[in-house]
C-alpha positions as CSV (number, residue, x, y, z in Angstrom):
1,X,-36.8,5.3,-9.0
2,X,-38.6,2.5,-6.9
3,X,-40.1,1.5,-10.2
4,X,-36.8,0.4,-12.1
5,X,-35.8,-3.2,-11.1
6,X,-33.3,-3.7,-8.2
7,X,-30.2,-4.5,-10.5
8,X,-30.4,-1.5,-12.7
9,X,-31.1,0.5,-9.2
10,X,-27.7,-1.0,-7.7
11,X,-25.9,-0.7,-11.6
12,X,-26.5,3.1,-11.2
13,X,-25.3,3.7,-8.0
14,X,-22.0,1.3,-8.1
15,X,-20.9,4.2,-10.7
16,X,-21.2,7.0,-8.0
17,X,-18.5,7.9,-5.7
18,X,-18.2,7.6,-2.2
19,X,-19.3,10.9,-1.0
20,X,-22.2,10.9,-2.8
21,X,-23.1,7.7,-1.5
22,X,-23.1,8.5,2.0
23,X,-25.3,11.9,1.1
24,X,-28.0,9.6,-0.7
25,X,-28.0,6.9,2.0
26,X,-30.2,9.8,3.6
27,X,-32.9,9.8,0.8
28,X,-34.7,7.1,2.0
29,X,-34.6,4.3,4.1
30,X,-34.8,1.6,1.1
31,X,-32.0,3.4,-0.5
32,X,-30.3,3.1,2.7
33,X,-30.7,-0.2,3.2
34,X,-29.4,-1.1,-0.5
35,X,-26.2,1.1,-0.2
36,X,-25.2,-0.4,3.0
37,X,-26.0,-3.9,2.0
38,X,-22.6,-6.1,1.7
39,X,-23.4,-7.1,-1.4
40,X,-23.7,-3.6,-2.9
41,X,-20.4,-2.6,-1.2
42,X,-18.3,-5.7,-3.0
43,X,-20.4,-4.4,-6.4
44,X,-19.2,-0.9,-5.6
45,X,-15.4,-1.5,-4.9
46,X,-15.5,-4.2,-7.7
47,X,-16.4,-1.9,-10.3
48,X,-13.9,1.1,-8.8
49,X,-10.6,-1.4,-9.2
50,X,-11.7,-2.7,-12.7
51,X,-12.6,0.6,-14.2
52,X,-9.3,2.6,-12.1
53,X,-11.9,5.4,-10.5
54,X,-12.5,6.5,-7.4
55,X,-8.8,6.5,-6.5
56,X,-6.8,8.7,-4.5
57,X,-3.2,9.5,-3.6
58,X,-3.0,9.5,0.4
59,X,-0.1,12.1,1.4
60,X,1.9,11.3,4.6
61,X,2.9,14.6,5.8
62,X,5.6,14.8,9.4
63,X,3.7,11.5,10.5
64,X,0.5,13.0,12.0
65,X,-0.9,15.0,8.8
66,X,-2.6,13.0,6.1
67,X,-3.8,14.5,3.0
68,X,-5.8,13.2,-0.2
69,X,-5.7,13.9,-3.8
70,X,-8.1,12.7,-6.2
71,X,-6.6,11.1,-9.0
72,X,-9.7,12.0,-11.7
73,X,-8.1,15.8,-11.0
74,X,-4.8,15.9,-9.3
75,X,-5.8,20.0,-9.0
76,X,-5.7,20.4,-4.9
77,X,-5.4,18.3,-2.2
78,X,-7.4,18.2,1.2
79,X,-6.6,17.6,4.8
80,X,-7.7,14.5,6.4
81,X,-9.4,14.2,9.7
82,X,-7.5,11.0,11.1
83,X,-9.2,9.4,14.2
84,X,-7.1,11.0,16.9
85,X,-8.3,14.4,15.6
86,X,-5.5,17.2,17.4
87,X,-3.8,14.6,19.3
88,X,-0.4,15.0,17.6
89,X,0.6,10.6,17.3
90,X,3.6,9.3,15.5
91,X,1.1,7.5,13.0
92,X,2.8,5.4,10.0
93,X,0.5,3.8,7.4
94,X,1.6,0.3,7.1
95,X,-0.7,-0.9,4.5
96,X,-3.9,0.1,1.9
97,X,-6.2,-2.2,1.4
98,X,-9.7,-1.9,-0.8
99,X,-10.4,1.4,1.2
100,X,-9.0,0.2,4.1
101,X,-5.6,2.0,5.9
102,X,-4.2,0.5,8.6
103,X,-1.8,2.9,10.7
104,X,0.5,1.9,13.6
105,X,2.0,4.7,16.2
106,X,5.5,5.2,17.7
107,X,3.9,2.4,20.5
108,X,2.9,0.3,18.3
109,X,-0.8,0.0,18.7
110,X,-2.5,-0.3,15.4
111,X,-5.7,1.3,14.2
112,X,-7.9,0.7,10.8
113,X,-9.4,3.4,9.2
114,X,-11.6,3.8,6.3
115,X,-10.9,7.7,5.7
116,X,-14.3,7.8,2.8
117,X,-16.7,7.0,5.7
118,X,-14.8,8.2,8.8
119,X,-14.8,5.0,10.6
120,X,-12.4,3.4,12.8
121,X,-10.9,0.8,14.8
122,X,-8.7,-0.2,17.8
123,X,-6.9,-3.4,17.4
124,X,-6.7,-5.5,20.4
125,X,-3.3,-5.4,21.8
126,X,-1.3,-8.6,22.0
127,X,1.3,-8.7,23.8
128,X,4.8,-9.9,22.7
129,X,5.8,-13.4,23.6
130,X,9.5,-12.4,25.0
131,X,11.3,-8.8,25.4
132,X,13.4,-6.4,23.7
133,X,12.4,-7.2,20.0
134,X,15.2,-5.9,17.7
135,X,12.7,-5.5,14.8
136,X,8.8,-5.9,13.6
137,X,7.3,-6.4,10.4
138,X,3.9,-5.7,9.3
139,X,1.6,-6.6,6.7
140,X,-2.3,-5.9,5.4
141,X,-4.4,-7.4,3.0
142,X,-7.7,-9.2,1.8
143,X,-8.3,-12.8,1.8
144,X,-11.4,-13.3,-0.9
145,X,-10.9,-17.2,0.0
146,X,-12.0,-16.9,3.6
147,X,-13.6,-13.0,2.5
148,X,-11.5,-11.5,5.7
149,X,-8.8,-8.4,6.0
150,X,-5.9,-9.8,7.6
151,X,-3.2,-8.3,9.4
152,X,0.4,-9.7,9.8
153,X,2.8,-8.7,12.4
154,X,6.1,-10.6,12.6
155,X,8.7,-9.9,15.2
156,X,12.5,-10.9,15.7
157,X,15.2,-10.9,18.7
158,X,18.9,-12.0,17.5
159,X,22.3,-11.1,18.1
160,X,25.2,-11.0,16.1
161,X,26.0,-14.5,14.3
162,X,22.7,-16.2,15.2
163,X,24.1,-16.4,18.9
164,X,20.1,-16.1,20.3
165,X,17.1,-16.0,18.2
166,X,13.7,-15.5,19.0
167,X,10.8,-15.0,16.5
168,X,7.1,-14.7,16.4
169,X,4.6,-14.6,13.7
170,X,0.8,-14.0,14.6
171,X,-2.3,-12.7,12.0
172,X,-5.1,-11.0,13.2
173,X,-8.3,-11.2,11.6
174,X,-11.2,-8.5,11.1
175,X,-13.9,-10.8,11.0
176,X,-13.1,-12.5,14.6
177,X,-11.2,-9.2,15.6
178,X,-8.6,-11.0,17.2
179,X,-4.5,-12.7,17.3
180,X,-3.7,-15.9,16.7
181,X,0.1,-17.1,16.0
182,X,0.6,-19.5,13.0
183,X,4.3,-21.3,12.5
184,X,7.4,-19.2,12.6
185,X,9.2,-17.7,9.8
186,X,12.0,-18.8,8.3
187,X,14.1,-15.8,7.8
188,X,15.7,-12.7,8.9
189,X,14.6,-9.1,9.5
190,X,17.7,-6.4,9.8
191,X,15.6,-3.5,10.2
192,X,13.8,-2.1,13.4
193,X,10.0,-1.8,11.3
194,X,9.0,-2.8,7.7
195,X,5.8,-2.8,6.1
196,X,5.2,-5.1,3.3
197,X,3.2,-4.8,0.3
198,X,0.0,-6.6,-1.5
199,X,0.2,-8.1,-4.4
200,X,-1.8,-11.2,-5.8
201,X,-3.2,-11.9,-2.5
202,X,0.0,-12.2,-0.9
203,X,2.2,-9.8,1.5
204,X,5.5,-9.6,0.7
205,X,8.7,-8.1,2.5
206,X,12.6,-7.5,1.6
207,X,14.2,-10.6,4.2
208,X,17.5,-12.2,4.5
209,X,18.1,-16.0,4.3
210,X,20.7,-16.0,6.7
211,X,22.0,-13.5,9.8
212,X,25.0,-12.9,8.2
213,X,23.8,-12.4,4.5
214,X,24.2,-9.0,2.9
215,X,21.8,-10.4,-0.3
216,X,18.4,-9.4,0.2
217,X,15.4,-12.0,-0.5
218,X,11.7,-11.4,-1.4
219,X,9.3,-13.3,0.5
220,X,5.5,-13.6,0.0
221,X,3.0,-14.9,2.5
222,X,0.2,-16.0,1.1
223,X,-3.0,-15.3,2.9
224,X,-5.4,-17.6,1.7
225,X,-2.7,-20.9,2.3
226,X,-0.8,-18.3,5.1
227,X,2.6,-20.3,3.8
228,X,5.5,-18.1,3.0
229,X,7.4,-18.6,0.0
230,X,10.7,-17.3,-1.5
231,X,10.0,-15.8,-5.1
232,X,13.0,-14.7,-7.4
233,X,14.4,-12.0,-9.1
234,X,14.6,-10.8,-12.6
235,X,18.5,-11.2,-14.1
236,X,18.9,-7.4,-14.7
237,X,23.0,-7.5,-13.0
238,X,21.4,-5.8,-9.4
239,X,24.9,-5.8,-8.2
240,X,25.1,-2.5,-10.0
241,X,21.9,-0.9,-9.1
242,X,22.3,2.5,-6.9
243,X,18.6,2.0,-5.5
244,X,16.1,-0.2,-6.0
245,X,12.4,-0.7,-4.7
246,X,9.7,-3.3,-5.0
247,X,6.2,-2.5,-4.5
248,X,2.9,-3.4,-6.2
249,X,1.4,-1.6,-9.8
250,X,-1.5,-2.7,-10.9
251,X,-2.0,-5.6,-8.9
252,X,1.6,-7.3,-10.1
253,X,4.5,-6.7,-8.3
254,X,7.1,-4.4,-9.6
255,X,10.7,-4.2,-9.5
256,X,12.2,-0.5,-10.0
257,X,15.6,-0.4,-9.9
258,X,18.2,3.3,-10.4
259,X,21.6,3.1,-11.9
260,X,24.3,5.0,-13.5
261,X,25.1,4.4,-17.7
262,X,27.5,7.0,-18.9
263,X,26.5,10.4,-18.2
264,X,22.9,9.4,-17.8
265,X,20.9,7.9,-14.2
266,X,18.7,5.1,-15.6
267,X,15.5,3.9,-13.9
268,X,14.3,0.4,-15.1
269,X,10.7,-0.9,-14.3
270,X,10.0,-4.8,-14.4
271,X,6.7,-6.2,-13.7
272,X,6.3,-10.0,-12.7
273,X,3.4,-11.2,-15.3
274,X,2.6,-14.6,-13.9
275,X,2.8,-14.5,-9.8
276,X,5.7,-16.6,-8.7
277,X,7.6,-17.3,-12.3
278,X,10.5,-16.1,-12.7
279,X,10.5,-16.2,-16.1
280,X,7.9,-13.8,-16.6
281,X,9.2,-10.7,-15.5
282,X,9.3,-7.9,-18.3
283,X,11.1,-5.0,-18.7
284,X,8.1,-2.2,-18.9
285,X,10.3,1.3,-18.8
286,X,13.9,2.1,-19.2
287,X,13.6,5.9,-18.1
288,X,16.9,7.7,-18.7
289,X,17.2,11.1,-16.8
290,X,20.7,12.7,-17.0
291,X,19.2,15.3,-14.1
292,X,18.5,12.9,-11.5
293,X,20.9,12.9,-8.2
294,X,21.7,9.2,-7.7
295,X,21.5,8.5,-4.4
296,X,19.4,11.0,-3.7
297,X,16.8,11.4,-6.2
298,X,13.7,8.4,-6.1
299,X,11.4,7.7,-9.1
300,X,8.7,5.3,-7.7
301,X,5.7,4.1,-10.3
302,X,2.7,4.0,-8.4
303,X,-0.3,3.0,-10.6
304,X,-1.3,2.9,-14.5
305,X,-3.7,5.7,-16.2
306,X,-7.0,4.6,-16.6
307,X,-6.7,3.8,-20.3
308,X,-2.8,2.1,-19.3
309,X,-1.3,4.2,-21.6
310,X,0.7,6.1,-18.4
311,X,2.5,5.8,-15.9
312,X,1.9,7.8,-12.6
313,X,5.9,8.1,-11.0
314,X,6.7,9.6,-7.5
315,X,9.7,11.8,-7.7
316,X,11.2,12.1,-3.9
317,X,14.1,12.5,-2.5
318,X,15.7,10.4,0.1
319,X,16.7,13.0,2.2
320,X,14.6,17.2,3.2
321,X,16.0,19.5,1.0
322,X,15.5,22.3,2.8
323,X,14.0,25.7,1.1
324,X,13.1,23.6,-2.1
325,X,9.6,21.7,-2.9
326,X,11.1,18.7,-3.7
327,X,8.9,15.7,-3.8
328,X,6.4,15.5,-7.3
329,X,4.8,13.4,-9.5
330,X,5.1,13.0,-13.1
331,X,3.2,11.1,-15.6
332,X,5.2,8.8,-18.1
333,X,3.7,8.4,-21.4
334,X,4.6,4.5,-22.3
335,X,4.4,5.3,-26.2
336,X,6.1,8.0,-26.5
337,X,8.5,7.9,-23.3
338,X,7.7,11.6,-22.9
339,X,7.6,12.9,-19.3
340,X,4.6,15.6,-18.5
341,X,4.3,17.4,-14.6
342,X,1.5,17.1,-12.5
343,X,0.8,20.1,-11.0
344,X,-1.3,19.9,-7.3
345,X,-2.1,23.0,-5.3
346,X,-1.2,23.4,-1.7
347,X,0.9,20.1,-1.5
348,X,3.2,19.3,1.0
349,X,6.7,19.6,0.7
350,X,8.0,16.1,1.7
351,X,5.7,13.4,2.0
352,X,5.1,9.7,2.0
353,X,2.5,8.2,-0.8
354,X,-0.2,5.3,-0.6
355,X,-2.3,4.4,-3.5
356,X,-5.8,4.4,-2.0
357,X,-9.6,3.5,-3.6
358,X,-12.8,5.1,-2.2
359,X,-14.7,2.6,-0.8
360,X,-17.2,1.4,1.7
361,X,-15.8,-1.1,3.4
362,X,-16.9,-1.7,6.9
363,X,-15.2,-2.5,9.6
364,X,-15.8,-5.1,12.7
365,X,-18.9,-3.2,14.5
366,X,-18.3,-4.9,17.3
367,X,-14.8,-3.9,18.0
368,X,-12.9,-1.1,20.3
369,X,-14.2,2.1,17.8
């Protein structure tokens, strides 16, 4: 092996997963050394996202169990050792990020976690400039302009008809491992917490305009420029939507959106092709399923197959049904439109879900572990 040249050494390896990774890093101190360089890491995660392996689904069981299922199977899943071991914490993942989760408990103290190597961080706590905030907002990403995971935590005070208003916007970086406040927003939270979601290196979040507004906005904050920006919808007549959701697929943000036709519940998928143009958003599904509950019944897409011929689709409900194994996934075949089960052994009943790649991202060795 010490014979072959150092690319073809490091093209080898990038095609491993994870675990196996950390079990050779023992073999020898050169290989060591190579699987821990930073280089090889970005070659490692690089080649994960563009060939869709080493991913998992990250189970959010009663807010202190985590679970993981391998996507290359979907046969079992398997407990997760968070960082707080027994120590039963209100813990909420509020974003996924090349590897990275970044979970915030019931006191809001927030913690990165890289569940393939079992490393973790403490933020450092920053303290809110004034008291009683009436909601928070959070965000986590990847800047590959300044090569930094960024964290953004917004947080609002107002009363009824805008008669006091206080807000305060601050990132924190990984690579300095600390706060710093950039300019205020220029919007409304409703909601107590939020956590928004990446997509073309931007967090976004579901915002009002105005205090009084019932019309909900999307916002993006861009963390290269770290300028918000409005972005719109597509016209498909949201004023009769039951449910909707926005999240990320693929990298794009995408627009799912449940209503009733006749005697059937349709779900409707749009994906925005070009970031930012409104234009560009596509119709991908139109999933009609007379058995669905509205208002009660989710379908959420969550990423493509890895020849994007499928479509991986959370089924949840909104509320516990108790005595019944409700929540599931499904693949949808985009050719076809057929709808096949995936069956996974000892899952939970009701969860939350998190996309999630294997990885080998580090975090700041110099901060609270």
């Amino acid at each position: 092996m010490a014979r072959l040249p150092h690319e073809m050494i490091s093209d080898i390896l990038c095609r491993l997963s994870v675990k196996d990774l950390l079990r050779f890093r023992s073999v020898s101190k050169p290989w060591c050394s190579s699987i821990d360089d930073p280089y090889f890491i970005k070659l490692h995660l690089s080649h994960s996202l563009k060939t869709n392996t080493n991913h998992s689904l990250i189970l959010s069981h009663w807010e202190d169990q985590f679970f993981s299922v391998n996507c290359a199977l979907f046969e079992t899943t398997q407990r997760l050792n968070h960082p707080f071991g027994e120590q039963r914490k209100t813990l909420q993942i509020l974003g996924s990020c090349n590897g990275l989760l970044a979970l915030v408990d019931d006191k809001d103290r927030i913690f990165l976690w890289n569940p393939s190597t079992r490393k973790s961080q403490v933020l450092p706590f920053n303290e809110i400039g004034f008291s009683s905030p009436s909601s928070t907002y959070y965000g986590f990403g990847y800047d590959p302009i300044s090569d930094d995971y960024k964290l953004v935590r917004m947080v609002q005070s107002h009363g009824n008809n805008d008669e006091y208003f206080h807000s305060e916007a601050k990132v924190y970086s990984l690579r300095s491992n600390c706060w710093r406040r950039i300019k205020d927003v220029c919007f409304y939270h409703k909601f107590s917490r939020e956590f928004g979601f990446l997509a073309n290196n931007a967090l976004h979040w579901m915002v009002f305009k105005t205090p009084q507004s019932r019309n909900k906005e999307l916002v993006g904050f861009d963390l290269g420029s770290e300028e918000f920006r409005f972005l719109e919808f597509p016209d498909c007549c949201l004023d009769k939507v039951l449910w909707f959701h926005i999240k990320a697929i693929g990298g794009d943000i995408c627009l799912t959106s449940t209503y009733r036709e006749t005697d059937n519940v349709v779900v409707d998928v749009w994906i925005m092709n070009e970031y930012g143009v409104k234009q560009s958003w596509f119709k991908l599904i139109s999933w009609k399923e007379p058995h669905f509950m509205p208002c009660s019944t989710v379908a959420l897409p969550l990423a493509f197959s890895k020849d994007g011929y499928e479509v991986l689709f959370f089924i949840g409900y909104k509320w516990f049904n108790w005595g019944r194994r409700v929540d599931s996934f499904v693949w949808y075949d985009l050719r076809s439109q057929g709808v096949e089960n995936v069956v996974i052994r000892d899952i939970p009943t009701s969860f939350e879900v998190n996309w999630y790649v294997d990885s080998l991202v580090p975090l700041n060795s110099n901060a609270q572990q």
